[in-house]
N, C-alpha and C positions, 0 to 999 in steps of 0.2 A: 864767698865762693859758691859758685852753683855748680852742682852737678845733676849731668841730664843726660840721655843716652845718644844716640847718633841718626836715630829717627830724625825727619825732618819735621817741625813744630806745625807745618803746614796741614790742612785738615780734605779730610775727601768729600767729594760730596754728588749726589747726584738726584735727579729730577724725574719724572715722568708724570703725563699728563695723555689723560684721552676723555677726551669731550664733545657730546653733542650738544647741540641748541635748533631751537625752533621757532622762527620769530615772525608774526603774522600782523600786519596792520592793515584795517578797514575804514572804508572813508564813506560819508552817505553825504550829497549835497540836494537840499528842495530846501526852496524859496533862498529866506536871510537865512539858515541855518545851516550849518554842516558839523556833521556829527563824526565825530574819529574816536576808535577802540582796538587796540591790539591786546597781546598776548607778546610775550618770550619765557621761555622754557630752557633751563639750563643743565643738564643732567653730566657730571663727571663719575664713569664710575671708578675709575682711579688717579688719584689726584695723591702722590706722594713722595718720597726718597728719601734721602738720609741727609745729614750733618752731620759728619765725624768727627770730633778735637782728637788731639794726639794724648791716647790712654797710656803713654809714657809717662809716670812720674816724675816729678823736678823734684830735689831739695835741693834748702836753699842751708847752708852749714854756714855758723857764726863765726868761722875762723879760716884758715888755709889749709891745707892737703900738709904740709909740712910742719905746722902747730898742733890740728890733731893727732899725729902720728908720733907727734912724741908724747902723748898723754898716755896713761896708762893704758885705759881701754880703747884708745886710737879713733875712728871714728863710731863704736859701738857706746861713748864716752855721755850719759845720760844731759841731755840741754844741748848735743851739739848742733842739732838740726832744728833750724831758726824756723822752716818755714818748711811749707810740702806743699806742691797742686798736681790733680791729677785729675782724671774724667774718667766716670764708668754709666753703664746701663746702655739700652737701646738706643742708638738716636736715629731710626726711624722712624716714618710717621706713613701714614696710609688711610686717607679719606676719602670717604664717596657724599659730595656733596649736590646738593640740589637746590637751583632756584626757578621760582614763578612771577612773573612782575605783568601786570595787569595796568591798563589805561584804559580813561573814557572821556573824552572832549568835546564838550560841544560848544563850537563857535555862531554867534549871533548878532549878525549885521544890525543896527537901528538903521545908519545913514551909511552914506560911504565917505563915512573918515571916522565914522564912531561903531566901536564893537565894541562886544563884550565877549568874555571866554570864560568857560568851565569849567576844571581840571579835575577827576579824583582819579588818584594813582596809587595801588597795591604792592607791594614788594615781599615777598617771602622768603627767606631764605634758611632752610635745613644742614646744618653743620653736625655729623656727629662730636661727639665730644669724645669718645672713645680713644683716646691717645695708649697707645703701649709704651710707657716711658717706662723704667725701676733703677735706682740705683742702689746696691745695697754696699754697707761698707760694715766689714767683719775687722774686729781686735782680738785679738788673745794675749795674755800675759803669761808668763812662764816663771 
C-alpha cells in the first residue's frame, strides 16, 4: 500500500538565461599564404532556475489500511512503513559563466592542389562551482 498526498507527483521547473557574446574573425591573404585569427567571447551573467521534485513524502506501508488498523498500534505499529522518499533543500541553481576561445590559422599553398595548414586553438572556459544546494534531514525520538 502507498500512501501519498493529492499533490500532483509532477515537478516545476523554470529557466532563465541572458547572454552576450562577441565573435571577431580576421583573414590576411599575401602571396601562398593566408593567415586567419579570431576571438569569441562568451559572457552569461545569469544563467540559472530551478528543478523542483515533489517535497511531498511517499510511504510505502508493508500491509493494507485495513490490517493495520486492526493492530494495536494501527499505523503508529513500529516496521509498518517498508519504505519513505521524499526531497528537501534548494533546488536552484544560478551561474555567471564565461568563456574565451581563441584561433590562429595559417594556410600555405606549395602548388595548387598541395597545401598545407596550421591550426592552434585556445578554449577557456570559467564555471563557478558555487552551487547553493543543502539538504538537511532532522530525527528525534521521544
Amino acid at each position: 500500500m502507498v500512501l501519498n498526498s493529492a499533490r500532483t507527483s509532477t515537478c516545476r521547473k523554470k529557466s532563465s538565461q541572458h547572454k552576450f557574446q562577441f565573435r571577431d574573425d580576421l583573414s590576411y591573404s599575401r602571396g601562398r599564404h593566408t593567415v586567419r585569427g579570431g576571438v569569441d567571447f562568451l559572457y552569461e551573467p545569469q544563467w540559472g532556475g530551478y528543478f523542483e521534485n515533489n517535497s511531498t513524502p511517499e510511504f510505502d506501508f508493508y500491509a493494507s489500511p485495513s490490517q493495520l488498523l486492526a493492530l494495536p498500534q494501527g499505523f503508529s505499529t513500529p516496521g509498518a512503513v517498508q519504505f519513505m522518499t521524499g526531497t528537501s533543500g534548494d533546488p536552484s541553481f544560478n551561474l555567471s559563466p564565461k568563456m574565451l576561445g581563441l584561433y590562429l590559422e595559417d594556410d600555405w599553398r606549395a602548388r595548387s592542389a598541395c597545401s598545407s595548414m596550421w591550426v592552434c586553438a585556445m578554449t577557456a572556459i570559467s564555471i563557478p562551482t558555487a552551487l547553493t544546494s543543502s539538504a538537511t534531514v532532522a530525527a528525534s525520538r521521544n
